[in-house]
ZATORSE-45779 format. One line per 8 residues: their letters; for each residue x, y, z of N, C-alpha, C, CB. Coordinates in steps of 0.05 Angstrom, whole numbers. Glycine has a CB too. Layout:
# ZATORSE-45779
a> X,Y,Z,X,Y,Z,X,Y,Z,X,Y,Z | ...
END
This chain:
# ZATORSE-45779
xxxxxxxx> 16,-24,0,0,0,0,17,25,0,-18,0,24 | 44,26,6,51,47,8,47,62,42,39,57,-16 | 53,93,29,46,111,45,24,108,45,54,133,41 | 4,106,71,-24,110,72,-30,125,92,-39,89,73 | -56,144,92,-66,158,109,-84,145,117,-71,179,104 | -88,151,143,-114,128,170,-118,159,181,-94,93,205 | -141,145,196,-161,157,212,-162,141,242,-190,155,197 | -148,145,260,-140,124,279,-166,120,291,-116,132,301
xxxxxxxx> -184,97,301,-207,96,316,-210,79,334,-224,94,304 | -185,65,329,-192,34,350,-164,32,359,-204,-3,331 | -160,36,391,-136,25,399,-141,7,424,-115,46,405 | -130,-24,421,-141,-42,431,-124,-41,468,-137,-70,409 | -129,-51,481,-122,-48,510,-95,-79,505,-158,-53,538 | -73,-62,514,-48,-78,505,-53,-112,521,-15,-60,519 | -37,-124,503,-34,-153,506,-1,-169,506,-50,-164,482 | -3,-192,518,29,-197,520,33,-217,497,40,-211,551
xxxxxxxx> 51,-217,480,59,-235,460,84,-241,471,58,-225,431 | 83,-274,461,108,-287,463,128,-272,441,104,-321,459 | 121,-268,426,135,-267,399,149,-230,400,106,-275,368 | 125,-220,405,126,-173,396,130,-166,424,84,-149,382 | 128,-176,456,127,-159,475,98,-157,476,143,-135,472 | 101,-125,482,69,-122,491,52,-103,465,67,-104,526 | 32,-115,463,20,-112,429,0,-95,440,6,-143,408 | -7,-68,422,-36,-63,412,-50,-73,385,-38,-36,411
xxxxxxxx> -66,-75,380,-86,-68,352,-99,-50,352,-106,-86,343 | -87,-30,327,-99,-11,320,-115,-13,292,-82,7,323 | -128,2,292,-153,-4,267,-166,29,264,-185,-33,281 | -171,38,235,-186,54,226,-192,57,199,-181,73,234 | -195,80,202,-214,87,168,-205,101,146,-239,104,170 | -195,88,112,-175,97,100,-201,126,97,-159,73,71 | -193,152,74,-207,166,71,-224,156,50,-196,186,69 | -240,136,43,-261,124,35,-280,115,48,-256,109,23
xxxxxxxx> -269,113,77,-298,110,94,-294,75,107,-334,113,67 | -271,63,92,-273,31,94,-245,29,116,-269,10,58 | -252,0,132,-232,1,152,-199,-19,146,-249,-10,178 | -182,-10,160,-159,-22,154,-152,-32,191,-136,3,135 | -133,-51,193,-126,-60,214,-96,-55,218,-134,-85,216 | -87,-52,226,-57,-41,235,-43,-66,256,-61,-7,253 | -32,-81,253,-23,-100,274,2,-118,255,-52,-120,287 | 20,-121,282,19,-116,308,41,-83,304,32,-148,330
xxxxxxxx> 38,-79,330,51,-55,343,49,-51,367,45,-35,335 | 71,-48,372,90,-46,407,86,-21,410,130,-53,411 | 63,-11,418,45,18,418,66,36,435,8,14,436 | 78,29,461,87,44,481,115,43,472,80,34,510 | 125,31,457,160,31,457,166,48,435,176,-1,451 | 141,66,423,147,82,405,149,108,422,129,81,381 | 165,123,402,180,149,424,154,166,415,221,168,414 | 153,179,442,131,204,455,114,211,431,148,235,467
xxxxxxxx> 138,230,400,125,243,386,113,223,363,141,265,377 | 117,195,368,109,179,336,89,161,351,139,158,314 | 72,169,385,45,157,388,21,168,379,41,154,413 | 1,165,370,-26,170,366,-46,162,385,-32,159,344 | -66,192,383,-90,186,394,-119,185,372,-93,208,417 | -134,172,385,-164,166,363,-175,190,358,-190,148,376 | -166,189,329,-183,216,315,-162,228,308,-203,237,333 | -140,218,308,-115,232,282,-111,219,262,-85,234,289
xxxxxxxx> -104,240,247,-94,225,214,-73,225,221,-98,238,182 | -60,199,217,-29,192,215,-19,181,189,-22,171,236 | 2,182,172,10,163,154,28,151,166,17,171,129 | 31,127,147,38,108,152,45,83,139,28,106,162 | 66,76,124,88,55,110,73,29,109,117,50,129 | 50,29,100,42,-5,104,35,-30,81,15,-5,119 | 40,-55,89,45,-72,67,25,-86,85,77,-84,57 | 8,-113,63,-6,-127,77,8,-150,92,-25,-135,62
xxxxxxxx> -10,-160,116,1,-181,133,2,-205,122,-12,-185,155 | 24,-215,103,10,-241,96,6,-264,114,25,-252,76 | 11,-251,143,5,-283,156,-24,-267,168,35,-301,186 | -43,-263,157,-71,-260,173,-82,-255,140,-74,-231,203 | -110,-270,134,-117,-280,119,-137,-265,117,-118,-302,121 | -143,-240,128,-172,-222,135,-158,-195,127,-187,-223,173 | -178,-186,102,-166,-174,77,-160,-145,90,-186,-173,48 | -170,-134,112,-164,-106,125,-140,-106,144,-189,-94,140
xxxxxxxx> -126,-130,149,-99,-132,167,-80,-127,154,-91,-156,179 | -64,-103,159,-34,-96,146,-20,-92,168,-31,-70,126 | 7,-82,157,32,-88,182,41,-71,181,54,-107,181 | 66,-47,196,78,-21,187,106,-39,171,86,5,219 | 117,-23,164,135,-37,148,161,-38,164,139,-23,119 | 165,-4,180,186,-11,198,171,2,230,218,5,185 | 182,0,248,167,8,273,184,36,280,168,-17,299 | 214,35,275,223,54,281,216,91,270,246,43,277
xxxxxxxx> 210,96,251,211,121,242,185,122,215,246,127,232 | 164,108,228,143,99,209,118,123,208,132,68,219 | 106,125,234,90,129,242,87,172,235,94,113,271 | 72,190,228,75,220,231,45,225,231,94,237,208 | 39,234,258,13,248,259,13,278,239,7,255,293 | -15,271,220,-13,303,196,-40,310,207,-11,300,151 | -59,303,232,-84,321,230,-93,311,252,-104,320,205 | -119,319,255,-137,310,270,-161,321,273,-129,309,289
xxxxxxxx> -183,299,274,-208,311,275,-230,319,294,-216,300,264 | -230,338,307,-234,348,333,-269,331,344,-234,386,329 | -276,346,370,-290,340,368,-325,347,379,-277,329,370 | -317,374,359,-344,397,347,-358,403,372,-371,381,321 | -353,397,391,-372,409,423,-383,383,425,-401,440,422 | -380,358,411,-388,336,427,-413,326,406,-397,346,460 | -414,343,385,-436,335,357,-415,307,339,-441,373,329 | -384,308,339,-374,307,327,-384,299,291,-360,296,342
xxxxxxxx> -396,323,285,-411,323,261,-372,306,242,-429,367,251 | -362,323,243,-338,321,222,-328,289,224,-311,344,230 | -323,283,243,-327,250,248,-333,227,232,-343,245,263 | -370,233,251,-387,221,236,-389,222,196,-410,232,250 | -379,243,188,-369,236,155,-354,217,150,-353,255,141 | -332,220,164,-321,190,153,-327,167,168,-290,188,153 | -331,161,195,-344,135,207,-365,123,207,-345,134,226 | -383,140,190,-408,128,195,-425,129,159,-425,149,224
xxxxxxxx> -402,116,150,-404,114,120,-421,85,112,-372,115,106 | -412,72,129,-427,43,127,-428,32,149,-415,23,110 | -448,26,161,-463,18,185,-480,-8,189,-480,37,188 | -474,-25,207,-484,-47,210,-509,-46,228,-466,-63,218 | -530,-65,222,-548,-64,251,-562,-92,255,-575,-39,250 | -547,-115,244,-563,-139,246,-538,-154,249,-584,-147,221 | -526,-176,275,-506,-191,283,-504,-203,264,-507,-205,304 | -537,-220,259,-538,-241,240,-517,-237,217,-566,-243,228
xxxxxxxx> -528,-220,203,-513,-218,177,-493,-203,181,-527,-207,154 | -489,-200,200,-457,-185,204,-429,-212,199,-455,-171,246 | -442,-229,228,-432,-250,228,-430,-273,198,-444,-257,250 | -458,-269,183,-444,-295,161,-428,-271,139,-478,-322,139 | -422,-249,135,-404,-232,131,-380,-245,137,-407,-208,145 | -376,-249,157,-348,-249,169,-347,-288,157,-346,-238,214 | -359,-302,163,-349,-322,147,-343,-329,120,-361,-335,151 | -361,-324,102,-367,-316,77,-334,-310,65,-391,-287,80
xxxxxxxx> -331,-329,51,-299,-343,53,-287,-314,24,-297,-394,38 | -315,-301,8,-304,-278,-6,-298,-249,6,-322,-274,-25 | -304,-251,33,-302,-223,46,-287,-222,78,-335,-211,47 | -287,-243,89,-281,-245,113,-280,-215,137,-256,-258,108 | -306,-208,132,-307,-189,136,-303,-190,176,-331,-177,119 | -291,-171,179,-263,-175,206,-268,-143,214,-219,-185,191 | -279,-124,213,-278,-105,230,-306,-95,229,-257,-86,223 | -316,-68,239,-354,-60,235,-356,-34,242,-380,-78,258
xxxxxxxx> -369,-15,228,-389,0,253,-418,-12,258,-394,33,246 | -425,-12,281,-442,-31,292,-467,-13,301,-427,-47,317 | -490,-8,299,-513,2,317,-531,-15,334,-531,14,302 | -529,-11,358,-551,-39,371,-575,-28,370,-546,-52,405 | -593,-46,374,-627,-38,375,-622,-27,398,-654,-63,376 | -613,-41,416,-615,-30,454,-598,-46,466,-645,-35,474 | -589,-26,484,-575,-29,502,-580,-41,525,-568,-12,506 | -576,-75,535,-592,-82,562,-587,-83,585,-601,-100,564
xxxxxxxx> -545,-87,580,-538,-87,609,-508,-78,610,-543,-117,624 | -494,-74,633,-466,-76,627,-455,-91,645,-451,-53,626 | -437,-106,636,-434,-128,653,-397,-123,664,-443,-161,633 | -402,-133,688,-369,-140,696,-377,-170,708,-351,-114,724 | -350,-179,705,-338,-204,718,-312,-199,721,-342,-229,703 | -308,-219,743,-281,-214,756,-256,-236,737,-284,-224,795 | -239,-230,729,-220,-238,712,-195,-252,723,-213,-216,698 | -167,-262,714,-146,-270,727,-129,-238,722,-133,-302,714
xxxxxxxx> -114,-236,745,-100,-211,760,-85,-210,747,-89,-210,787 | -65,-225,744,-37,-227,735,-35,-234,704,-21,-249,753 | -14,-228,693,-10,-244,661,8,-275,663,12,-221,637 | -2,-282,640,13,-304,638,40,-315,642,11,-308,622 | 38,-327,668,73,-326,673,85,-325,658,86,-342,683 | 81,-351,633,103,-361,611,110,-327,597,85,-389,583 | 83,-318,591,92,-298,562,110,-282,581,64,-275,542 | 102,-281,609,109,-251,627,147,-262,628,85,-249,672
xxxxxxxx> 155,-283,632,177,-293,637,195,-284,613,175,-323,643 | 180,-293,583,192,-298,561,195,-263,560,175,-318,535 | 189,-245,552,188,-216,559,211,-208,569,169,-209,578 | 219,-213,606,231,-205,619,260,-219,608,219,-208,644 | 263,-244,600,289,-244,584,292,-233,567,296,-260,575 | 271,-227,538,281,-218,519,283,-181,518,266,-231,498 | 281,-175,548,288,-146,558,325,-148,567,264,-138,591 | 324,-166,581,350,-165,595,368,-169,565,354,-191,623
xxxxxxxx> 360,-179,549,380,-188,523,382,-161,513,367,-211,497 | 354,-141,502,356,-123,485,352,-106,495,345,-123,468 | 357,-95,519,362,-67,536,325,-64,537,386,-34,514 | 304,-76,524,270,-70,531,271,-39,545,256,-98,560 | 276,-38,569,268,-23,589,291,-3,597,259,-42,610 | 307,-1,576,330,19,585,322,46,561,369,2,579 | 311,43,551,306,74,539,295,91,553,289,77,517 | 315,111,557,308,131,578,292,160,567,337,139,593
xxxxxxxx> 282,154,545,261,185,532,233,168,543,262,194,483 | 234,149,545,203,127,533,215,105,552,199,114,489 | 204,109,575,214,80,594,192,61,605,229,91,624 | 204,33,587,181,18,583,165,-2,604,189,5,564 | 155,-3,620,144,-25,636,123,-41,627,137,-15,658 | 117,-64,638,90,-82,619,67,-65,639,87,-131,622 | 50,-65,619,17,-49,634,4,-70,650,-11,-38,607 | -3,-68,668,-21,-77,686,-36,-90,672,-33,-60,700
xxxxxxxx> -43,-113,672,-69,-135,674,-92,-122,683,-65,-160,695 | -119,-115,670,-138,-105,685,-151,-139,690,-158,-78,667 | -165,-132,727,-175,-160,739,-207,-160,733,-169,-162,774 | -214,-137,715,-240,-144,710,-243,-143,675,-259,-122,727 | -268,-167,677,-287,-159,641,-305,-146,641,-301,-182,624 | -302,-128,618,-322,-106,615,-340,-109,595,-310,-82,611 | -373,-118,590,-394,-128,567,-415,-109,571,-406,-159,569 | -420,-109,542,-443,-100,533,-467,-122,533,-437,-91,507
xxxxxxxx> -487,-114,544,-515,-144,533,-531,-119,517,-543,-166,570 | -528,-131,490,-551,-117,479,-571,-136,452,-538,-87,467 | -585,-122,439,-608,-133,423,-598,-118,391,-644,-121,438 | -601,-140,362,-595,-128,344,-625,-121,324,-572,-145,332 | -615,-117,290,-638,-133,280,-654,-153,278,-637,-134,269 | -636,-171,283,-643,-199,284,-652,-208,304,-625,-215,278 | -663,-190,334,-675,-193,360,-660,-206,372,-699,-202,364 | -644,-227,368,-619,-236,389,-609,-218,406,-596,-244,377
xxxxxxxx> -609,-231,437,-594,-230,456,-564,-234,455,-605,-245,469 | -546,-215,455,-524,-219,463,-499,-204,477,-519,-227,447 | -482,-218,487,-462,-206,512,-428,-205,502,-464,-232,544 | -426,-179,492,-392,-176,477,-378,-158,492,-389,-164,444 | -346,-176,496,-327,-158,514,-322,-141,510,-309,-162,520 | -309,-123,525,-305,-90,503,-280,-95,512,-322,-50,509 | -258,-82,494,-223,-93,498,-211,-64,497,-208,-117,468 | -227,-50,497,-218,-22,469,-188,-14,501,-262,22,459
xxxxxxxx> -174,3,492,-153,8,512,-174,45,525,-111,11,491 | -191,55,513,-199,76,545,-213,62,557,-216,104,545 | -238,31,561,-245,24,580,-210,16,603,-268,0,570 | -204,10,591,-172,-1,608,-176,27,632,-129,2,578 | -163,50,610,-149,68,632,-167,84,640,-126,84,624 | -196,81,642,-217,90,659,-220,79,685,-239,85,647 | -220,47,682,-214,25,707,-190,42,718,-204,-12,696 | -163,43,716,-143,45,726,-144,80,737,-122,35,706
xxxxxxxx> -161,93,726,-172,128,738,-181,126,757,-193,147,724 | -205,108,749,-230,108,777,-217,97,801,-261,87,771 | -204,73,798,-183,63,819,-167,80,841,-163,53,805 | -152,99,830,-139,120,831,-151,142,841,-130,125,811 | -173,154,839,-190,173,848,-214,160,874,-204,183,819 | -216,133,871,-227,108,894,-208,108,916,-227,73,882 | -192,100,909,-171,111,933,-164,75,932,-188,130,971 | -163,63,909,-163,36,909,-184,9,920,-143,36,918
xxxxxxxx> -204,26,924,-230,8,923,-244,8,895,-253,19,945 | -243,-23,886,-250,-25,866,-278,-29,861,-238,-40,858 | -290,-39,878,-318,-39,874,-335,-9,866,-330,-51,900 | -324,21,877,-330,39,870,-319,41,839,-323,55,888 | -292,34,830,-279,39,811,-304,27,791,-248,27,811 | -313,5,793,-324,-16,770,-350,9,772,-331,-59,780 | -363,12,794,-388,23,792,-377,57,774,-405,25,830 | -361,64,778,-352,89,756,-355,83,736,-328,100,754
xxxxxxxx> -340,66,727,-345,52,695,-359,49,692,-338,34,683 | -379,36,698,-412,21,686,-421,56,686,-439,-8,716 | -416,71,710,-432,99,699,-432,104,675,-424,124,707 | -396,102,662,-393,122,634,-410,112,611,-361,124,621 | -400,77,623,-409,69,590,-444,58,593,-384,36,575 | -447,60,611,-484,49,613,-500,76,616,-493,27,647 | -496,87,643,-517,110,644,-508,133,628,-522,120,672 | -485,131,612,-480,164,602,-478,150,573,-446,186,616
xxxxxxxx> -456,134,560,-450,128,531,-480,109,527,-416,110,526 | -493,93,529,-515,75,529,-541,94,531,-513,53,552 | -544,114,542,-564,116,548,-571,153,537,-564,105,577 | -549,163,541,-550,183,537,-547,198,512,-540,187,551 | -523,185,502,-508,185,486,-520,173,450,-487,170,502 | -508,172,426,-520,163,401,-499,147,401,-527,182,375 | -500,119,417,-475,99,418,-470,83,389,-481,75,441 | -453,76,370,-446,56,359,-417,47,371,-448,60,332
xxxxxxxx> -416,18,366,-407,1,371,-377,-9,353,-428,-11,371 | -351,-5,354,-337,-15,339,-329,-39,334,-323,-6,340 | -337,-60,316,-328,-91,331,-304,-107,313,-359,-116,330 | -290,-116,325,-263,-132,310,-273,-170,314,-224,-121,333 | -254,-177,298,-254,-202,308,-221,-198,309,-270,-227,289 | -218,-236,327,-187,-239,331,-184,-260,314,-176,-246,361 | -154,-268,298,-146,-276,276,-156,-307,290,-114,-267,266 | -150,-315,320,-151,-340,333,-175,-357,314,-159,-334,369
xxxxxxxx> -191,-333,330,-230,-346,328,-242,-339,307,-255,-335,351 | -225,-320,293,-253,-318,268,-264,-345,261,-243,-305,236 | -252,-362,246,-266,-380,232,-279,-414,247,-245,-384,208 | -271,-408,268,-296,-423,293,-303,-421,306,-300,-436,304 | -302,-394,321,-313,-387,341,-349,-381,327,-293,-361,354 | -374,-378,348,-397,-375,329,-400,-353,325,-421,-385,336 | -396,-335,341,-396,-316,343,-362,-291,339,-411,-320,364 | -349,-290,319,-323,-277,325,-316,-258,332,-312,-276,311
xxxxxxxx> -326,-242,335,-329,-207,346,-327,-198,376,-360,-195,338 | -309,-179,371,-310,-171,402,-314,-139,405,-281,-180,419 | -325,-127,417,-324,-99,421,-304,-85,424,-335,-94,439 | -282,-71,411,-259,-57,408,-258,-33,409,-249,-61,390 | -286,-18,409,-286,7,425,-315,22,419,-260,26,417 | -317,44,425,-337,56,411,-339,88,403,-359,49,426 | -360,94,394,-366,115,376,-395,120,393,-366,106,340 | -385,153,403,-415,166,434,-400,192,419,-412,160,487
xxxxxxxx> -418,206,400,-420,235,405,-453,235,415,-411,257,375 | -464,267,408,-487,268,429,-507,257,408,-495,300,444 | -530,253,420,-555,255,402,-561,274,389,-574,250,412 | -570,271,369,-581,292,343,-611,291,350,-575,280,306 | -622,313,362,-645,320,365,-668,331,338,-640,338,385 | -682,310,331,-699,327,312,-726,340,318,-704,313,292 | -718,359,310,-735,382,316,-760,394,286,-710,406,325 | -785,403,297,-804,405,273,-801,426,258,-831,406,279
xx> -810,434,245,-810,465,233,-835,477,238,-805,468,202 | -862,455,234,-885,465,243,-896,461,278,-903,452,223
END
């Protein structure tokens, strides 16, 4: 692909690879309105000025992944000196009218056919914007604390080998394990019931705010969160839904999709003339 320009919209809440360290997935929207996937990338080991936040145009050096088989996954070509934020699209007092032009170009509202999309061996269709009928619940469950020893072990050697954690502009530590799951239960076209994790990385560092401002009681922390995203983004808010699948499960899991972030400017009030 070249030099390409993105619309950053999805940055996933970091993960530990045996293989990259600690990974995000990032994902957005070329200027046609259609989505591209960005993976992998060692989000935090890039220096200060070559990170992005959601809702910049960045270019960016990318070739497709040939090891992921789902036609919107590309790779940066190099990690070091790849990345240059050229814009960003604000966000209009909270209408984000300018946005919504490019994100909300093609819109989903039925799982059903979202999902045989994504099988549908000519499209493998692997990323969404999503609208639910309704919103029914938000769910937490309590999760495992810690990361995986193995990956956490394999890491901490291949730091001590390659200095990891000695860059002193950008000093790297692994992010915290959040101990809770964060779900949506909601209703589509297709009237199904269903319950998807949200992974996106601001539920992450909302948990780790509210914590912080809790004074480290988490049961207040969790009840903060369910505020933002139930009583204020769910309810208040004109929510869509961003959904990814993972390369693992697309093609047996029944369902492949997971919630990777979302899209809450305000509601658009219509109003009569007469």
């Amino acid at each position: 692909m070249a030099l390409t320009k993105v619309l950053i919209a999805v940055k996933t809440y970091p993960t530990l690879s045996s293989k990259y360290d600690e990974l995000v997935c990032t994902a957005g929207f070329l200027e046609d309105g259609s989505w591209i996937r960005i993976y992998p990338i060692p989000f935090r080991k890039l220096e200060y000025d070559k990170q992005y936040s959601k809702y910049d145009w960045i270019e960016v050096d990318l070739e497709k992944n040939s090891s992921d088989f789902r036609l919107e996954s590309h790779k940066p070509k190099s990690i070091e000196n790849n990345f240059k934020k050229i814009d960003e699209i604000k966000a209009d007092g909270g209408s984000w009218d300018n946005r919504r032009k490019v994100v909300l170009k093609n819109v989903h509202t039925n799982m059903t056919e979202l999902i045989s999309q994504a099988k549908d061996t000519t499209k493998y269709t692997s990323l969404s914007v999503f609208k639910p009928k309704e919103i029914l619940d938000f769910k937490i469950e309590k999760v495992d604390r810690e990361w995986d020893k193995k990956k956490l072990d394999a890491l901490k050697a291949r730091a001590q080998q390659t200095n990891l954690f000695q860059n002193s502009e950008n000093p790297f530590e692994v992010v915290p394990k959040l101990p809770y799951k964060f779900s949506y239960k909601f209703t589509s076209d297709d009237g199904i019931e269903r319950t998807m994790m949200i992974e996106d990385w601001e539920i992450g560092q909302l948990y780790w705010n509210c914590l912080k401002r809790q004074k480290g009681i988490e049961a207040r922390a969790c009840e903060d969160v369910k505020k933002k995203y139930f009583d204020d983004f769910a309810k208040m808010k004109d929510l869509y839904l961003f959904l990814g699948t993972t390369r693992e499960f697309h093609l047996i899991a029944p369902n492949p999709f997971v919630i990777i972030g979302t899209f809450h400017p305000k509601k658009i009030i219509q109003t009569s003339l007469f």
